[in-house]
DOZA-230138 format. One record per residue (C-alpha): residue in three letters; chain; y, z, x. Coordinates in Angstrom, 1 decimal, padded with zeros to 4 digits. Last residue first. Layout:
REM DOZA-230138
REC     r   c    north       up     east
REC   ALA   A        Y        Z        X
...
END
This chain:
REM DOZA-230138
REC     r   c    north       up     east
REC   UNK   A   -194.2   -048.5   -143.6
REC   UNK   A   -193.9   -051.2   -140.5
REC   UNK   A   -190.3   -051.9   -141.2
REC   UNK   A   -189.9   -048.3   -140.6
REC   UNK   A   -192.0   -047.8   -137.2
REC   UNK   A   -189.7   -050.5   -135.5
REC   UNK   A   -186.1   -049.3   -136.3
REC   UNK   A   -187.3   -045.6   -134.5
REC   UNK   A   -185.3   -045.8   -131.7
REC   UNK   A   -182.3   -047.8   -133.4
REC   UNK   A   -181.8   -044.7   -135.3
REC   UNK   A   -180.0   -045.2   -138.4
REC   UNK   A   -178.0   -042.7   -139.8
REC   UNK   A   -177.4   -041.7   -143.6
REC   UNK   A   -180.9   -040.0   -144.8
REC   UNK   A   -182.0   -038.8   -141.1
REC   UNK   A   -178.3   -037.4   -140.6
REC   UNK   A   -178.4   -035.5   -144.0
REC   UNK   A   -181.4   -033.7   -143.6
REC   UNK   A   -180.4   -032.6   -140.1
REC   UNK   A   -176.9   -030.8   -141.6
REC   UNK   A   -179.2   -029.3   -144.2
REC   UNK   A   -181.7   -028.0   -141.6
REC   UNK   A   -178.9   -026.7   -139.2
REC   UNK   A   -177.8   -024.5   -141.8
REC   UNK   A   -173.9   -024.6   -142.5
REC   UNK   A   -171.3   -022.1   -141.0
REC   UNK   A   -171.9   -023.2   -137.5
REC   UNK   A   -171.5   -021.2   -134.0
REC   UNK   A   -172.0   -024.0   -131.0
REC   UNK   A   -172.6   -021.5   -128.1
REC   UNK   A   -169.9   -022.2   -125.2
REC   UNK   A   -170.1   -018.8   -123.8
REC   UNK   A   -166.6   -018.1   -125.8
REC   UNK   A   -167.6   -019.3   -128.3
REC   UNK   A   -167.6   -023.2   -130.0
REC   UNK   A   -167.2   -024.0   -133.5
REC   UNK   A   -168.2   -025.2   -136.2
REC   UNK   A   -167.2   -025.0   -140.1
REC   UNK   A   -169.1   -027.9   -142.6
REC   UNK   A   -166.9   -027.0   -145.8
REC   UNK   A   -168.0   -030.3   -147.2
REC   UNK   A   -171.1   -031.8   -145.6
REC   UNK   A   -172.5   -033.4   -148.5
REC   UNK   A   -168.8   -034.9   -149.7
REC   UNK   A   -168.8   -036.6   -146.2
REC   UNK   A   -165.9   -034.8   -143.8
REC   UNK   A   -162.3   -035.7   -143.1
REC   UNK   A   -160.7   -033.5   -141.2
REC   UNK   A   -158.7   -029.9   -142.0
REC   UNK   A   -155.2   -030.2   -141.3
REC   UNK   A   -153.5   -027.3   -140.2
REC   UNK   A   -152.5   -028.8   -136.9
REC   UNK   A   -150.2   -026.4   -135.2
REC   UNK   A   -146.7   -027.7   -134.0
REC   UNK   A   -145.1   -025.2   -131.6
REC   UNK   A   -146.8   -027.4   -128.2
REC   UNK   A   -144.8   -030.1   -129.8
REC   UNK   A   -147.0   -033.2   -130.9
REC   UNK   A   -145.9   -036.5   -129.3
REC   UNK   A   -144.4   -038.9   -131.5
REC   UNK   A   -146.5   -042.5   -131.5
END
């Protein structure tokens, strides 16, 4: 694998779900995460597509 020159800038933007498209963050200067998308939205979306193995017992009991 090529190593990147330090003139190369990556201009690629990554690969992102379709419900989290244009999903911006990044980190200050004071290493605050700053995000472009409402934490709400981004939260709604990890309960519906990731399991929790914490919380595996109270769904099977519903």
């Amino acid at each position: 694998m090529a190593k990147r020159k330090s003139d190369d800038k990556i201009t690629d933007k990554p690969k992102v779900h379709k419900d989290l498209d244009g999903l911006d963050i990044k980190i200050n200067s004071f290493g605050e995460i700053q995000m472009n998308m409402d934490i709400t939205k981004i939260n709604e979306f990890l309960n519906k597509s990731v399991d929790d193995k914490k919380l595996r017992h109270l769904k099977s009991n519903d």
